[in-house]
KEPA-151722 format. One record per residue: residue number from 1; x, y, z negated of N, C-alpha, C, O in turn. Coordinates in steps of 0.001 Angstrom, whole numbers, plus 500000, padded with zeros to 6 digits. Layout:
% KEPA-151722
NUM:X:Y:Z:X:Y:Z:X:Y:Z:X:Y:Z
...
% end
This chain:
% KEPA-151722
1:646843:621065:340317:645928:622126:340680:644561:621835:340071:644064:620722:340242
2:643969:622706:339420:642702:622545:338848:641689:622383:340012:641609:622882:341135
3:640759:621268:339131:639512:620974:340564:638328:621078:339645:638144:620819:338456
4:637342:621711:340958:636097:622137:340062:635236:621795:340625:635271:622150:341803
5:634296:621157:340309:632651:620510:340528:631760:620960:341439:631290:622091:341567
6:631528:619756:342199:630637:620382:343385:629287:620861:342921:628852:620582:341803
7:628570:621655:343887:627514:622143:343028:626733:621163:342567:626497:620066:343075
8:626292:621699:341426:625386:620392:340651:623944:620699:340819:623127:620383:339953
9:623604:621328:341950:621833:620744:342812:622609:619367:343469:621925:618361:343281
10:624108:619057:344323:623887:617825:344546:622905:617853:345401:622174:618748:345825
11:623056:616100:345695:621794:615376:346966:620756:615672:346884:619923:615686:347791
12:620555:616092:345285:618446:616338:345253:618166:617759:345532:617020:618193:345420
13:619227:618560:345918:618728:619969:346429:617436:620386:347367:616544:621233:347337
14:617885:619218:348279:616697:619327:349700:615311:618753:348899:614191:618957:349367
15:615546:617958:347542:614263:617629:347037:613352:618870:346277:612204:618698:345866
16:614079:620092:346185:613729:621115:345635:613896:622535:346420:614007:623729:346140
17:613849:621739:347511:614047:623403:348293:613370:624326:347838:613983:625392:347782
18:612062:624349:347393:611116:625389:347486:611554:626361:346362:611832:627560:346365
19:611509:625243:345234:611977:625984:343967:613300:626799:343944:613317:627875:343346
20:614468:626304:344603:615760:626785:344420:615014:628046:344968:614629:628929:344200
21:614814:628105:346389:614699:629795:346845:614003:630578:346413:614426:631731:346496
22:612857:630411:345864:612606:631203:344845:613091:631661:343515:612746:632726:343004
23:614033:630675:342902:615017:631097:341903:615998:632020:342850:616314:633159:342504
24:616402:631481:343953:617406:632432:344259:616440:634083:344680:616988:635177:344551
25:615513:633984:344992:614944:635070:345603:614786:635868:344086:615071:637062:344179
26:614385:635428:342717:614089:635897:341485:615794:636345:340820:616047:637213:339986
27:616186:635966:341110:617800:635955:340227:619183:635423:341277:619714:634312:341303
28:619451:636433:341944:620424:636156:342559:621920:636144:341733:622341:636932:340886
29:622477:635071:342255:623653:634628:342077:624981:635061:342591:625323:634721:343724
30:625702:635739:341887:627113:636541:342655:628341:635665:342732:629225:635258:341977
31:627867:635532:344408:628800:634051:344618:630388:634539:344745:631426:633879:344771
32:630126:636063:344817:631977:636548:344930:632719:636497:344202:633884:636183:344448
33:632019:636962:342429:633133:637357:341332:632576:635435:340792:633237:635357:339757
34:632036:634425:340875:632215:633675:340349:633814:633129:340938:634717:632754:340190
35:633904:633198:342615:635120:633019:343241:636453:633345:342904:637496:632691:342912
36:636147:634619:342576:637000:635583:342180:637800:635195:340721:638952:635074:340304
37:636474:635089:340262:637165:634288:338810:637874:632829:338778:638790:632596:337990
38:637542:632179:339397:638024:630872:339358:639580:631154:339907:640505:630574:339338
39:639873:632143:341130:640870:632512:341256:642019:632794:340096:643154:632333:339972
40:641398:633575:339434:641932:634521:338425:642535:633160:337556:643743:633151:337321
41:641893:632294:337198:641981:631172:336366:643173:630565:336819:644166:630540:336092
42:643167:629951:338234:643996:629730:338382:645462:629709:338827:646275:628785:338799
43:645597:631125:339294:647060:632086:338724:646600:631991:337231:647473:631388:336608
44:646099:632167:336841:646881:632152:335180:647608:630970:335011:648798:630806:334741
45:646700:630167:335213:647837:628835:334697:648988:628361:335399:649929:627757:334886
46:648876:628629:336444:650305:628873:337746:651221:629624:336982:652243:629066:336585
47:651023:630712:336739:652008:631943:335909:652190:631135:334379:653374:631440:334235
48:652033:630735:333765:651602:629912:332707:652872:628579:332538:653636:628257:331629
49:652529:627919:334303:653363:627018:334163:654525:627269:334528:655453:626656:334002
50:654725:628076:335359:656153:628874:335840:656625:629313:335075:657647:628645:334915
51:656595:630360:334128:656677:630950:332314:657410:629521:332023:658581:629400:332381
52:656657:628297:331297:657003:627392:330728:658241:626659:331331:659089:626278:330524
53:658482:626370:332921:659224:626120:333415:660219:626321:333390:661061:625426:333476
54:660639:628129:333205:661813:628699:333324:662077:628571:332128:663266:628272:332021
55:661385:628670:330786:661674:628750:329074:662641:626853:329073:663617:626701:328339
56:662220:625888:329819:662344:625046:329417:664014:624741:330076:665024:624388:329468
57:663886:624929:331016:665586:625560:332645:666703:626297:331108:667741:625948:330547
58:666063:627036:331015:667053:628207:330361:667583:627454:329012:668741:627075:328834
59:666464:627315:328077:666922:627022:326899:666956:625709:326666:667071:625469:325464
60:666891:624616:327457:666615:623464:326897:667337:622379:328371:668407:621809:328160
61:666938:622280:329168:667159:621540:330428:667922:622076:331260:667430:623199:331379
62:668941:622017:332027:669439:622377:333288:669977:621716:334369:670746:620777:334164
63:669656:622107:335646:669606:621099:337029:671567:621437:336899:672174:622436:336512
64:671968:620334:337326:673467:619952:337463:673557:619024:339381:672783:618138:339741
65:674442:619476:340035:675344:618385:340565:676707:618151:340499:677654:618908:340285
66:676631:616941:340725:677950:616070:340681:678650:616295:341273:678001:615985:342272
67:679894:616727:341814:680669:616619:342086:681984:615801:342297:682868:616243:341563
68:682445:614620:343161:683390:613653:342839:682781:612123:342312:681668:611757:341935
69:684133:611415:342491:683840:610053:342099:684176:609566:340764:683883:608372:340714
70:684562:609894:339895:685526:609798:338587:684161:609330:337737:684499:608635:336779
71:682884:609496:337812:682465:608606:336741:681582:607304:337377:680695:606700:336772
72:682062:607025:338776:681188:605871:339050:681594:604915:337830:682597:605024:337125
73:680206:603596:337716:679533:603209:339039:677730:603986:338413:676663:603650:338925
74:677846:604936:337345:676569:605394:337125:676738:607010:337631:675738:607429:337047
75:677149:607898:338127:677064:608984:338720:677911:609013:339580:679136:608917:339499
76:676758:609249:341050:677948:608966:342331:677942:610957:342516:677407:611861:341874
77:678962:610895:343901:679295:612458:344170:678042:612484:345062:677534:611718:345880
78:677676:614083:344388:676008:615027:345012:674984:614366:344160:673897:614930:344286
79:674955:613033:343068:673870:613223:342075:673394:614063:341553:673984:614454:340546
80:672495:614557:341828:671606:615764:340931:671082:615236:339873:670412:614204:339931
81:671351:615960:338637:670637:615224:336807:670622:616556:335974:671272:617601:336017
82:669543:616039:335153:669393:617209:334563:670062:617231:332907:669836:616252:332196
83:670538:617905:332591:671430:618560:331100:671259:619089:329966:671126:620297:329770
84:671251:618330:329239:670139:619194:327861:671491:620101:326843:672453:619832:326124
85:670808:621199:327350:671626:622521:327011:671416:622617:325150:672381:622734:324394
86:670593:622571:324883:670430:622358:323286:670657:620929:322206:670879:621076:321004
87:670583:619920:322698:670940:618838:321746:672025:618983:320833:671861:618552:319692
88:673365:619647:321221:674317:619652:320095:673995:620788:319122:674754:620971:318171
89:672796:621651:319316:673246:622819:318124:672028:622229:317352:671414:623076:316703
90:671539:620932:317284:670659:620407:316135:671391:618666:316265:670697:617768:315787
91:672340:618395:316709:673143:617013:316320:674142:616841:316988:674368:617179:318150
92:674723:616344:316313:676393:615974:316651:676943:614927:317787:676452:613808:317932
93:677856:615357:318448:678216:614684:319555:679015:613302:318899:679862:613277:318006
94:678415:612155:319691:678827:610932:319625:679649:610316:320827:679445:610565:322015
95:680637:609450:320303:681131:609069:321033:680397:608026:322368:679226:607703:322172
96:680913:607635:323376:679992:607094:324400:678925:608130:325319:678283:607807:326318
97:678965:609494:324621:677724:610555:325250:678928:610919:326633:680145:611041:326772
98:677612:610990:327513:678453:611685:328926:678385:613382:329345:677663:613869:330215
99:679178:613978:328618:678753:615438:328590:679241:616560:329530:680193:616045:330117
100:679155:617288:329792:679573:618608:330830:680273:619592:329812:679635:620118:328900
101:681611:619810:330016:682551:620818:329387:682893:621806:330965:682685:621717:332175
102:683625:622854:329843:684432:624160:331093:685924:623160:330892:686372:622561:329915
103:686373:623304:332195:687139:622597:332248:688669:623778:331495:688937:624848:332041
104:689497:623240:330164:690296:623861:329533:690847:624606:330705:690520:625773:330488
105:691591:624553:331971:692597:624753:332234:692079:625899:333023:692944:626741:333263
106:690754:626183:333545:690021:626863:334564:688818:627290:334039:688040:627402:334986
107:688104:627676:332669:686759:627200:332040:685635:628379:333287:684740:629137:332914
108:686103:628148:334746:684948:628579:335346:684855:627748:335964:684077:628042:336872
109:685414:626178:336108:685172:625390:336344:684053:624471:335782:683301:625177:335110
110:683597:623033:335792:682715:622043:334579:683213:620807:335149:683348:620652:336363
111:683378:620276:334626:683791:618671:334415:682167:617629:333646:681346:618041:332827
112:682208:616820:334048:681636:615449:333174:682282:614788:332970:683170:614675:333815
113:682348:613974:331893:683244:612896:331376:682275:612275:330391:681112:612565:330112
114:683439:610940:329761:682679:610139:328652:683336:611189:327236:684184:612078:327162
115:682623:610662:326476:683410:611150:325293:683810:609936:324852:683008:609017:324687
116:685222:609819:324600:686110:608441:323663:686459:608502:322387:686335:607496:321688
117:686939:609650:321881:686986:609926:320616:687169:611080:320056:687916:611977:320446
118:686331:611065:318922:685810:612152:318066:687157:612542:317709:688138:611902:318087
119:687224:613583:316985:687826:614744:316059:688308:613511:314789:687570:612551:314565
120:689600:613707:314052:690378:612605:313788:690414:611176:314032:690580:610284:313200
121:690282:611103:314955:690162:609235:315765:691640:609322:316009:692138:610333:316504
122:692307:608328:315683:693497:607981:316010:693597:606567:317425:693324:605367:317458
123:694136:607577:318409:693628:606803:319883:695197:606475:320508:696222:607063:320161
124:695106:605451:321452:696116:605033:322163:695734:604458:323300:694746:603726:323241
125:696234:604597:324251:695965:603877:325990:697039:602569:326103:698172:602883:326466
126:696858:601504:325899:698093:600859:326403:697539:600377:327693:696374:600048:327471
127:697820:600199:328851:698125:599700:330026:696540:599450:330589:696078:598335:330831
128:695814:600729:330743:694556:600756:330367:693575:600316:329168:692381:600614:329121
129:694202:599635:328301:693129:599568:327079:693328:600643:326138:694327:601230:325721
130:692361:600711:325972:691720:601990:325105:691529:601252:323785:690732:600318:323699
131:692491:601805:322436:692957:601331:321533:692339:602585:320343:693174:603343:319850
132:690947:602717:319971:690771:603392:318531:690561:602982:317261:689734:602151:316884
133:691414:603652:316550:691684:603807:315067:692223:602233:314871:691950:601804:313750
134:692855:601389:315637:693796:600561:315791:693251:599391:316270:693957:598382:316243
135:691878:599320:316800:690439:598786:317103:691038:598822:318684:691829:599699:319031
136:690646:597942:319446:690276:597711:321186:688731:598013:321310:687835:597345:320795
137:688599:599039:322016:687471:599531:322287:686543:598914:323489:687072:599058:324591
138:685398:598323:323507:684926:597920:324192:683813:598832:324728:682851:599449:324271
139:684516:598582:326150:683684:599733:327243:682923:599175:328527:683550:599218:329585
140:681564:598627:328535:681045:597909:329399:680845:598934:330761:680843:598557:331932
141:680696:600184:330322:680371:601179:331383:681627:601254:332715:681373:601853:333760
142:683056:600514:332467:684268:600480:333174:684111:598985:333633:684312:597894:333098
143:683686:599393:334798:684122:597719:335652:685414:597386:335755:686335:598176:335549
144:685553:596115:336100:687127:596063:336004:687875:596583:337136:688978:597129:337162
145:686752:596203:338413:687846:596997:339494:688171:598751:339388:688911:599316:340193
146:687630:599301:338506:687600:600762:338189:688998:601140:337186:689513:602247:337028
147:689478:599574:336472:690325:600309:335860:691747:600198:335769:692074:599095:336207
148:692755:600879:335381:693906:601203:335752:694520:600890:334744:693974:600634:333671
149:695821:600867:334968:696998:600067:333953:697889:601580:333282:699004:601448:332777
150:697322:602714:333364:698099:603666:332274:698072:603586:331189:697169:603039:330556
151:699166:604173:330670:699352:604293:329044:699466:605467:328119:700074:606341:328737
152:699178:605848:327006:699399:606695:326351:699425:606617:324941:698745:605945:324165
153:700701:607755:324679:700951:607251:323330:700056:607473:322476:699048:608111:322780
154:700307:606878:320973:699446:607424:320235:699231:608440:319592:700214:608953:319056
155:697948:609065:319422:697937:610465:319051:696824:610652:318201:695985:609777:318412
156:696400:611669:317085:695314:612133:316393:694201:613124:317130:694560:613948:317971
157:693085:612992:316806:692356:614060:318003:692474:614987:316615:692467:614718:315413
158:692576:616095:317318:692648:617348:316404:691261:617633:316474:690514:617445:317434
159:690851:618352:314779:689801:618990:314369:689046:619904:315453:689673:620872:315882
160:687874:619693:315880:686795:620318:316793:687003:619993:317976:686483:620770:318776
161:687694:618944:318529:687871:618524:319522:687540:617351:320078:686606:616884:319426
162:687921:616462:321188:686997:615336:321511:688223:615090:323184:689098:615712:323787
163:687510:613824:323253:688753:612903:323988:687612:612517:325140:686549:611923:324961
164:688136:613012:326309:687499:612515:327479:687765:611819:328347:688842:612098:328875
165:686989:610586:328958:687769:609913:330199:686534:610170:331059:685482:610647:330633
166:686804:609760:332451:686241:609360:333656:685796:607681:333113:686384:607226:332132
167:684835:606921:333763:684316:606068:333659:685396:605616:335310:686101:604641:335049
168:685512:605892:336126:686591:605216:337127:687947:606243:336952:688311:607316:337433
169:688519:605158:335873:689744:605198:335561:690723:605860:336305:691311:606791:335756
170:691059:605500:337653:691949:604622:338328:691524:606465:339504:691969:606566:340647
171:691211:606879:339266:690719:608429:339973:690583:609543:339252:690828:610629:339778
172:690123:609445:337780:689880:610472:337059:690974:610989:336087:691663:610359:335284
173:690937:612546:336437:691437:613704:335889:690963:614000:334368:690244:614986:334203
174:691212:613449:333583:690666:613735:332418:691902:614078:331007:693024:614576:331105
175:691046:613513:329548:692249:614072:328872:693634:613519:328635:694410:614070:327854
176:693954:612385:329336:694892:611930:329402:695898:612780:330199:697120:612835:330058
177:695098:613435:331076:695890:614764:331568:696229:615919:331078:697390:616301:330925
178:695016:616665:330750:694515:617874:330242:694563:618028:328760:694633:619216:328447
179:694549:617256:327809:694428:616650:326744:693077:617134:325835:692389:618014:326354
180:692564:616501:324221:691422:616613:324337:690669:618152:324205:691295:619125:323784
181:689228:618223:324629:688596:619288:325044:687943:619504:323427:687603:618693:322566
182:687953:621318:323496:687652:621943:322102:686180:622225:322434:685702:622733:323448
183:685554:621743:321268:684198:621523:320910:683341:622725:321312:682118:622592:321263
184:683846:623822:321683:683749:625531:322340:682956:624928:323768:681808:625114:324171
185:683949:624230:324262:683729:623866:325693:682575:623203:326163:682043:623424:327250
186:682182:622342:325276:681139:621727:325738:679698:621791:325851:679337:621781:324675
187:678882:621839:326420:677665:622957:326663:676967:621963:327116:676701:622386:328241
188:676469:620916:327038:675600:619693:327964:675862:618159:327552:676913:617518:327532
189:674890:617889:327315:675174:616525:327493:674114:615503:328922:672977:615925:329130
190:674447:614660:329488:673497:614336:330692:672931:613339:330018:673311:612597:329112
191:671352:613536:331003:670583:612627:330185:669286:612026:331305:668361:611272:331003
192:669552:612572:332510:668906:612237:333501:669216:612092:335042:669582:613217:335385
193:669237:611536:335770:669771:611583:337707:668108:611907:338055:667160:611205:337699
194:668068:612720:338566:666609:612826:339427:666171:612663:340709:665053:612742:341219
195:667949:612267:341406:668163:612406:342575:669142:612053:343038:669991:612829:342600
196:669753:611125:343877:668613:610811:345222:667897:609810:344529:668280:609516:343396
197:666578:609039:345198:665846:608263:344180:666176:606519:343938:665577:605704:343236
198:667517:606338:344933:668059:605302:344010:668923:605301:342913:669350:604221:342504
199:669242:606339:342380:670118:606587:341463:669270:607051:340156:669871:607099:339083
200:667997:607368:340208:667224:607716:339131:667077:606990:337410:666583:605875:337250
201:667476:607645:336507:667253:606898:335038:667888:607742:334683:668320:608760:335223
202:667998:607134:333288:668748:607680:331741:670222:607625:332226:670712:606701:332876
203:670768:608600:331869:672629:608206:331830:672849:607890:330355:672520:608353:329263
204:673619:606804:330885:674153:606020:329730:675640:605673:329321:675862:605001:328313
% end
């Protein structure tokens, strides 16, 4: 909120009484529309910042909650974080990003997940390890008690598409189910918890 200056006669006013009232008696001062204006000032910048607020909501940022346990131990269920709606239409999704898709099977649904592998990554699950392009993938974000002994065969990610897991294995619905999500789908990547305030930072 804008703050504005006490009058500047200040302490030495009473040292000038005589003079002020006769200035005021010679040239009166319109103490309403100076009010009035300062008002005016500040709805503008209220309207100003609200304007900017919503430009930034719409096209750039959006408030998300969580729903579920599937990506502890960094997003618990009812985390509120915010979603940057524009990052992919000026750079390309990387693997390790934690992003918000429509979920294929329901797309009025949204899911979060990790992304595991890009568009021709040749991927395999053996008995929970996560096996790309014939590489053991190292995933610090999966504690061990989070993860699970499934398997899956090996497969190519098809062109515009992308391979999602849950960060807790051993609970999450992802593409090992559904299989991987088309590059259409994905609308967000997370990049903040704002809430509750022990959960606050960067998602990583």
């Amino acid at each position: 909120m804008p703050t504005f200056p006490d009058d500047p006669a200040g302490s030495d006013s009473c040292l000038n009484s005589q003079s002020t009232v006769a200035s005021q008696s010679a040239s009166p001062v319109p103490a309403a529309p100076r009010k009035s204006m300062g008002l005016m000032l500040w709805l503008r910048d209220l309207l100003i910042s609200a304007a900017a607020s919503v430009l930034i909501i719409t096209f750039l940022y959006q408030p998300v909650r969580v729903e579920g346990t599937s990506m502890l131990p960094r997003l618990e269920d009812r985390d509120r974080l915010f979603i940057n709606k524009f990052v992919y239409h000026i750079a390309a999704i990387e693997r390790g990003d934690v992003v918000v898709f429509r979920y294929p099977r329901d797309p009025e649904k949204s899911y979060i997940k990790r992304v595991i592998a890009l568009p021709g990554d040749t991927l395999r699950v053996d008995h929970g390890r996560v096996y790309l392009n014939g590489n053991l993938l190292h995933e610090p974000y999966v504690p061990a008690e989070y993860r699970d002994s499934r398997s899956l065969a090996e497969m190519v990610i098809p062109a515009e598409s992308y391979f999602m897991m849950g960060d807790h294995r051993s609970i999450s619905s992802d593409s090992r189910d559904f299989g991987p999500v088309d590059r259409s789908l994905i609308y967000g990547k997370a990049v903040f918890v704002y809430w509750p305030a022990r959960d606050v930072g960067v998602v990583h």
